[in-house]
C-alpha positions as CSV (number, residue, x, y, z in Angstrom):
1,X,0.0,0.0,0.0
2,X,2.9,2.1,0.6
3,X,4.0,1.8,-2.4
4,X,1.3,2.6,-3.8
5,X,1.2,5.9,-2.6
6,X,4.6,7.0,-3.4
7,X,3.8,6.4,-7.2
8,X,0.6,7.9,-6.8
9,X,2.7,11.5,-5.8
10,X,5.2,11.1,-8.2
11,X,2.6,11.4,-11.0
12,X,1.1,14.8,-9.4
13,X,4.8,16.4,-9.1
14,X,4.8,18.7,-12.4
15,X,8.2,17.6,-14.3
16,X,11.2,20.2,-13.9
17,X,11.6,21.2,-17.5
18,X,8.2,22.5,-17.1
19,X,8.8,24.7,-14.0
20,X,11.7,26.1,-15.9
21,X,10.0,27.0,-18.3
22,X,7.5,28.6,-16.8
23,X,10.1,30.9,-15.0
24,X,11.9,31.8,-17.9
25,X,8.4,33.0,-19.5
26,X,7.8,34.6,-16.6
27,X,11.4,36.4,-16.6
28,X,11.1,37.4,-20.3
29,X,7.7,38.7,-19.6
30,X,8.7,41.0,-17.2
31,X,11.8,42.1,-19.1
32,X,9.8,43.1,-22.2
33,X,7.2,45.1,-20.1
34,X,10.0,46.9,-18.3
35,X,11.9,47.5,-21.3
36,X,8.2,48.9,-22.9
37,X,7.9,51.2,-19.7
38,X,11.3,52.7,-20.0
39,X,10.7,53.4,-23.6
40,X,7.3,55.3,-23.0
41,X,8.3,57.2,-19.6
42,X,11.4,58.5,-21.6
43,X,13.9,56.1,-19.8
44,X,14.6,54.8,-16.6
45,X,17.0,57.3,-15.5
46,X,15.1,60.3,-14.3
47,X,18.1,62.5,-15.6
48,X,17.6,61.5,-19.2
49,X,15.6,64.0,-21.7
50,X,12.7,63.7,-24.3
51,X,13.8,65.6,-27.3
52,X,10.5,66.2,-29.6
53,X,10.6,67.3,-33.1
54,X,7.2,66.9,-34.9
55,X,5.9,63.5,-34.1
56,X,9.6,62.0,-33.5
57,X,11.1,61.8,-30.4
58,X,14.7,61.4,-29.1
59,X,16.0,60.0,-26.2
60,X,19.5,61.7,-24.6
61,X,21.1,61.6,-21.3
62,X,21.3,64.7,-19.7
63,X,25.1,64.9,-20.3
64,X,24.1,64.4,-23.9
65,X,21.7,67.7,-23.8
66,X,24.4,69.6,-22.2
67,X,26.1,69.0,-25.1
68,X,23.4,70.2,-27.4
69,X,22.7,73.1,-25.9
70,X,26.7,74.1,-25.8
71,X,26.7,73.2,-29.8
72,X,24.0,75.4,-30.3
73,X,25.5,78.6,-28.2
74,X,28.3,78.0,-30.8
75,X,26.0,77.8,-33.8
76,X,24.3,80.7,-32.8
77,X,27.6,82.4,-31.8
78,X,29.4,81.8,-35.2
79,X,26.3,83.2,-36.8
80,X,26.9,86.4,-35.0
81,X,30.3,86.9,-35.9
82,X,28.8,86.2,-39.3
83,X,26.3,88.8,-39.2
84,X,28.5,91.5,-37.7
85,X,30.6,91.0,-40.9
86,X,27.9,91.0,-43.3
87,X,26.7,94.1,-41.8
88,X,29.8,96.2,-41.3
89,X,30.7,95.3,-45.2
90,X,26.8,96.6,-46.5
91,X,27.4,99.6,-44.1
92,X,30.6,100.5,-45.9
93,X,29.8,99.5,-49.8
94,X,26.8,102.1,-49.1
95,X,28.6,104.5,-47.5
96,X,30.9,104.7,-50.2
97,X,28.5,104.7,-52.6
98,X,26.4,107.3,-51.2
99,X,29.0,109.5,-50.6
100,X,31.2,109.2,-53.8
101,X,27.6,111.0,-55.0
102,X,28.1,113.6,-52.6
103,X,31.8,114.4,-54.2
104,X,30.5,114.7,-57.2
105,X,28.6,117.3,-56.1
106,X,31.8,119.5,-54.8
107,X,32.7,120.8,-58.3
108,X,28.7,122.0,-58.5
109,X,28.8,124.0,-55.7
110,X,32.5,125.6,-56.1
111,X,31.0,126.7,-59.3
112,X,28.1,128.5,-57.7
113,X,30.5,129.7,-54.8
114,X,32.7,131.5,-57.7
115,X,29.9,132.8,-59.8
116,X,28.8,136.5,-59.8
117,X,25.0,135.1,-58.5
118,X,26.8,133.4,-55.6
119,X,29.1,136.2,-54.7
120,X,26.1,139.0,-54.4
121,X,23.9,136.6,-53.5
122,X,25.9,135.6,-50.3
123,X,27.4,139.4,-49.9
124,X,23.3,140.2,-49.7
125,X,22.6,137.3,-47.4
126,X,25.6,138.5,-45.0
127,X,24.3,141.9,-44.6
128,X,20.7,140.4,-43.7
129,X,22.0,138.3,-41.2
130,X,24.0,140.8,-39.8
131,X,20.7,143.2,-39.5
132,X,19.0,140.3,-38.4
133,X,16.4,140.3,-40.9
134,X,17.1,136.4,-42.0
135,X,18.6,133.7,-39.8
136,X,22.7,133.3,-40.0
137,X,24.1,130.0,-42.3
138,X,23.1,130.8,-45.6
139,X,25.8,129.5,-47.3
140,X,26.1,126.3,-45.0
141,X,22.0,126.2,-46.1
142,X,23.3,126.6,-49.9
143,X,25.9,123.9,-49.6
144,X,23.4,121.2,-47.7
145,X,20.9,122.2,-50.7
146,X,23.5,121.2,-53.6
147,X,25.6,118.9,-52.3
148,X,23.3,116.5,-50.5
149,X,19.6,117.7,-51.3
150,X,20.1,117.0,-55.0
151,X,21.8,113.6,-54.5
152,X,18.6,113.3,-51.9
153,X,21.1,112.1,-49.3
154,X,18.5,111.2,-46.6
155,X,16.4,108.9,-48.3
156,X,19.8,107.5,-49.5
157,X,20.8,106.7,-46.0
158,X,17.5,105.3,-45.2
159,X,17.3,102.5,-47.9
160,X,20.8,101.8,-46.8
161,X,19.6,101.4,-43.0
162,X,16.6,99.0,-44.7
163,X,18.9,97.2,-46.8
164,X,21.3,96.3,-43.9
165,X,18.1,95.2,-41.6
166,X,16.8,92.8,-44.4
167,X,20.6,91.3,-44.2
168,X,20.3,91.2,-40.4
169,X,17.2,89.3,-40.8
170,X,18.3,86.8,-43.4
171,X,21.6,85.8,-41.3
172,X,19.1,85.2,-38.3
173,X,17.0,82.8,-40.1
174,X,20.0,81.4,-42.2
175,X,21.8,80.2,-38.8
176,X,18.5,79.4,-37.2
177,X,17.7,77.1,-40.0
178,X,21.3,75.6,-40.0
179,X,21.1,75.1,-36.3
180,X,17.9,73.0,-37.0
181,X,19.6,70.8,-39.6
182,X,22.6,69.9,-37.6
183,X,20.6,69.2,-34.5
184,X,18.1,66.7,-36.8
185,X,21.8,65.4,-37.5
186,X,22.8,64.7,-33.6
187,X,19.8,63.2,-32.4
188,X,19.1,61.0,-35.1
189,X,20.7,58.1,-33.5
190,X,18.7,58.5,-30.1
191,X,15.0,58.0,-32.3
192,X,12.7,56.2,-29.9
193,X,10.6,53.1,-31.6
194,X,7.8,54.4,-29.5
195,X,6.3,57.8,-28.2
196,X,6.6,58.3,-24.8
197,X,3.7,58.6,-22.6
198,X,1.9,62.2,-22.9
199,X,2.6,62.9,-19.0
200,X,6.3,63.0,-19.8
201,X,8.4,66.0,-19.6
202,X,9.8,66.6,-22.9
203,X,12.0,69.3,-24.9
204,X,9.7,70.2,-27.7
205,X,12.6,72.1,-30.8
206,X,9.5,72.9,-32.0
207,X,8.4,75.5,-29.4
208,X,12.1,76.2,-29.1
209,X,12.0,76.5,-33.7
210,X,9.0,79.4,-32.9
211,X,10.7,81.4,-30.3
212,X,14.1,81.7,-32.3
213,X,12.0,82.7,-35.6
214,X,10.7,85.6,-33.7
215,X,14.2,87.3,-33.3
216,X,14.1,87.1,-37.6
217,X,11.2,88.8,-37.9
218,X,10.3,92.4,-38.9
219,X,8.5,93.1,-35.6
220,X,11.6,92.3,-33.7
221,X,13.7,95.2,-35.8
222,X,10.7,97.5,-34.8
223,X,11.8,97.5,-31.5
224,X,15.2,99.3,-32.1
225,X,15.2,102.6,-33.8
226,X,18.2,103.6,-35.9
227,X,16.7,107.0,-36.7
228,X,19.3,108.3,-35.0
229,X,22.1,107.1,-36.4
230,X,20.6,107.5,-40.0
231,X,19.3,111.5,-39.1
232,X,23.2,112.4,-38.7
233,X,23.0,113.8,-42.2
234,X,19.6,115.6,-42.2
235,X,22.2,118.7,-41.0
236,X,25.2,117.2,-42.6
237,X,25.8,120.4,-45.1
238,X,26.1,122.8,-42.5
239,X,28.6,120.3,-40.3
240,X,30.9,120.1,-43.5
241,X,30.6,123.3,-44.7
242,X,31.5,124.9,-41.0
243,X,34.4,122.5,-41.0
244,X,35.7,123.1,-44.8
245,X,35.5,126.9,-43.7
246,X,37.6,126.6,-41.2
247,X,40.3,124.3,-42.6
248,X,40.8,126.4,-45.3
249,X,40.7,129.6,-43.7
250,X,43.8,128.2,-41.5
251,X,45.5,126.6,-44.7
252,X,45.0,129.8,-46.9
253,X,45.4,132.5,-44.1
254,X,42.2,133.8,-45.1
255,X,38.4,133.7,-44.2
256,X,36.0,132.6,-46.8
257,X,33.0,134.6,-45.5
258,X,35.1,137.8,-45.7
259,X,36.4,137.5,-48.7
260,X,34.4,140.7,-50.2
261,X,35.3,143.1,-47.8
262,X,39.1,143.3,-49.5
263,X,37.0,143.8,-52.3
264,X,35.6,147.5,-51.6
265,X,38.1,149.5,-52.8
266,X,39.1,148.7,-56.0
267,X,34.9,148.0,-56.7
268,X,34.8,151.5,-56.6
269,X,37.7,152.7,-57.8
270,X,37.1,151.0,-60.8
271,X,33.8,151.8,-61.3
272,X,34.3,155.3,-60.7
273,X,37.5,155.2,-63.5
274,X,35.3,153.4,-65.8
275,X,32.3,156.0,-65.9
276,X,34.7,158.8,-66.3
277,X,36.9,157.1,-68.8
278,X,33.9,156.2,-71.5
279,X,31.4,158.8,-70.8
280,X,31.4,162.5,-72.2
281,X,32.2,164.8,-69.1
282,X,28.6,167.0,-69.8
283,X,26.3,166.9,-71.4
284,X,22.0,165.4,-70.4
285,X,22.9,161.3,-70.6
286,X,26.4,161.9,-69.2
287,X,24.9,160.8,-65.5
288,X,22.9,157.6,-67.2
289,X,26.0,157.1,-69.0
290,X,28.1,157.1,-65.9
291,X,26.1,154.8,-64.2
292,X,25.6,151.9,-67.3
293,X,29.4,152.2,-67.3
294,X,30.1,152.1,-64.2
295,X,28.0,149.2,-63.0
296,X,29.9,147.3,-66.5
297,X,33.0,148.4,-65.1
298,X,32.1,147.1,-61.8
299,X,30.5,143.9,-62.8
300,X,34.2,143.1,-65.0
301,X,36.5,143.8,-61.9
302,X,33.9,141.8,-60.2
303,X,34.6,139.1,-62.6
304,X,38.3,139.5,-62.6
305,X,38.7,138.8,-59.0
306,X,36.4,136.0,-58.6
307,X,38.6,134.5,-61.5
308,X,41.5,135.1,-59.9
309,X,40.2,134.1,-56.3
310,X,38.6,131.1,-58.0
311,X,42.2,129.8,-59.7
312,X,44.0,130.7,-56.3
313,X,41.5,129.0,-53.6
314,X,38.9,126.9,-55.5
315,X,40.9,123.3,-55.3
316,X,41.7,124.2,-51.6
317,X,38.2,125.0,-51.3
318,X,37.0,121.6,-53.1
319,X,39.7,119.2,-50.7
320,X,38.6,121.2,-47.4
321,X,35.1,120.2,-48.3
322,X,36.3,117.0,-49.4
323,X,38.6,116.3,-45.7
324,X,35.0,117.3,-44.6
325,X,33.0,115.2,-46.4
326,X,35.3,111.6,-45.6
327,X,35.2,112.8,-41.6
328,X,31.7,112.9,-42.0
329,X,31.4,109.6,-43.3
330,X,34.0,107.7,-41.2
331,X,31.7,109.5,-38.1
332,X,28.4,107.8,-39.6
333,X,30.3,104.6,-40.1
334,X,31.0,104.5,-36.7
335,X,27.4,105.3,-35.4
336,X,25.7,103.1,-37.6
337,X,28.1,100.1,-36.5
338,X,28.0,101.0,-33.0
339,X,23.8,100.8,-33.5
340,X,24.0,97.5,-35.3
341,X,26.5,96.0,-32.8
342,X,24.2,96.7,-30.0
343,X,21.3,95.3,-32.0
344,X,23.0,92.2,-33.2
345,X,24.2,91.8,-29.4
346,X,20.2,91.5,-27.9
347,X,19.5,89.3,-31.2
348,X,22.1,86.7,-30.8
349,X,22.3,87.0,-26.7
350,X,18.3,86.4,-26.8
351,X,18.6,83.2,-29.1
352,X,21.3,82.1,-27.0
353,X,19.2,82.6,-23.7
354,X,16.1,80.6,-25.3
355,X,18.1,77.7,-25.9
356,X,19.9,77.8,-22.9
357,X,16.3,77.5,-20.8
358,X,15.2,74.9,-23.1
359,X,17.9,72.6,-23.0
360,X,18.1,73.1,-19.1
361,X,15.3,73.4,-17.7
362,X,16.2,72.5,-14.1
């Protein structure tokens, strides 16, 4: 009977190969659901990052991101340096150009400076001033209306200012685009089979994609005004031709705006020679004579001087303007960069910033 027992429990016992099995379903079983949770909660580390881009998703360590967010600071940083030299070389091509249209201009208004209009019309001008019938600077008025109101200067130097936003804008999309690309680049070996559960934290480059754009966008150049620097020739004759004045008064030992009180005396004496010399000394039309001669003989040592003044002074006059003119420029050069580098730095420092918060959160 004993025996019959024992082989009566030796046919319940389940045979080992089964048991082992069992466990070894039972291991790979929980394996493949951990595995399936680390991939949808973004990884077992808690350190490690959810990069999203579109419907893909990337999964990085946190060193990893670190890295990322350092690449793109130097991205970002190299498309600054970029853009400062874009700008600065626009600034100077259309400085050149606008002011190689200005010297042009020189020999136009030497000519009127050495004319018999210009000379009375000035000598007229002076003596209003001095009564205080019309405000003082005509001739600085005169130059700013030849020399840079007929090459219309200011609207010049404000397509130049538009022009060299539109480049400012391009770079800034140009590297953010870039940036984009080699970032697709980095994190395509870290593409997760599956998307991770929607209460994960995640880095979306998508948000991160919108907030750059805005700092290449129109709206964001709104915000800085380089009125300032561009309005520093609305009043640019004046500046030069106060400057050109005084340069060639110390060169030549002489001042430009007196240059018709020397004349006086031999005006008169000439004129008064004249009417005696052609006219009969009696006579009724002796005193209209007098007069027709005299303002002829007048008008010719008029024109006799300003010949000789103009063949004396007028290249001295044209390279004082001209000193005048390249100061000027090399001053706006300055302003404009220094308004661009200031811009350029809250662009660039911005994108940097947005990056820096999205790739670290913590």
């Amino acid at each position: 009977m004993t025996d019959t027992l024992i082989v009566a429990d030796t046919r319940r016992a389940p045979p080992l190969w089964s048991v082992l099995l069992l466990v070894a379903g039972a291991v790979v079983l929980c394996l493949a659901l951990a595995q399936r949770a680390q991939w949808q909660s973004g990884g077992a580390p808690a350190d490690d990052v959810v990069v999203q881009v579109a419907d893909q998703h990337y999964q990085v360590t946190a060193a990893r991101a670190d890295t990322l967010a350092l690449l793109s600071a130097l991205r970002f940083s190299e498309g600054e340096v970029e853009a400062r030299r874009l700008v600065d070389a626009h600034l100077e091509h259309g400085l050149d150009r606008l002011f190689a249209e200005l010297a042009a201009q020189l020999p136009v208004f030497a000519d009127w400076y050495y004319s018999l209009g210009g000379e009375y019309t000035r000598l007229s001008m002076l003596a209003l001033e001095k009564s205080g019938v019309v405000a003082e600077g005509y001739v600085a008025r005169r130059a700013e209306a030849l020399i840079f109101e007929s090459t219309n200067f200011a609207e010049g130097l404000d397509m130049l200012r538009m022009h060299t936003d539109t480049t400012v804008l391009q770079q800034a999309n140009q590297t953010r685009e870039s940036w984009l690309l080699e970032m697709l680049a980095l994190l395509d070996d870290h593409r997760m089979p599956v998307a991770p559960l929607p209460q994960t934290q995640q880095i979306s480059l998508d948000a991160l994609q919108q907030q750059l754009a805005g700092y290449g966008r129109t709206e964001f150049m709104a915000r800085f005004s380089l009125s300032s620097a561009a309005a520093a020739g609305a009043a640019a004759g004046p500046v030069i031709w106060r400057a050109a004045s005084r340069r060639a008064a110390t060169t030549s030992g002489r001042a430009m705006a007196a240059r018709g009180a020397g004349r006086g005396a031999a005006r008169v004496g000439s004129a008064a020679a004249g009417g005696a010399a052609v006219c009969a000394p009696s006579g009724p039309g002796a005193l209209a004579c007098a007069l027709v001669a005299g303002a002829a003989s007048w008008l010719a040592v008029d024109w006799a001087l300003l010949r000789w003044d103009e063949a004396r002074n007028r290249d001295e006059l044209i390279a004082a303007l001209q000193v005048s003119l390249d100061e000027l420029q090399a001053e706006m050069m300055l302003s404009l960069t220094q308004a661009y580098d200031q811009l350029l730095a809250e662009q660039y420092d911005g994108m940097r910033s947005d990056i820096q918060r999205t790739f670290r959160p913590r």
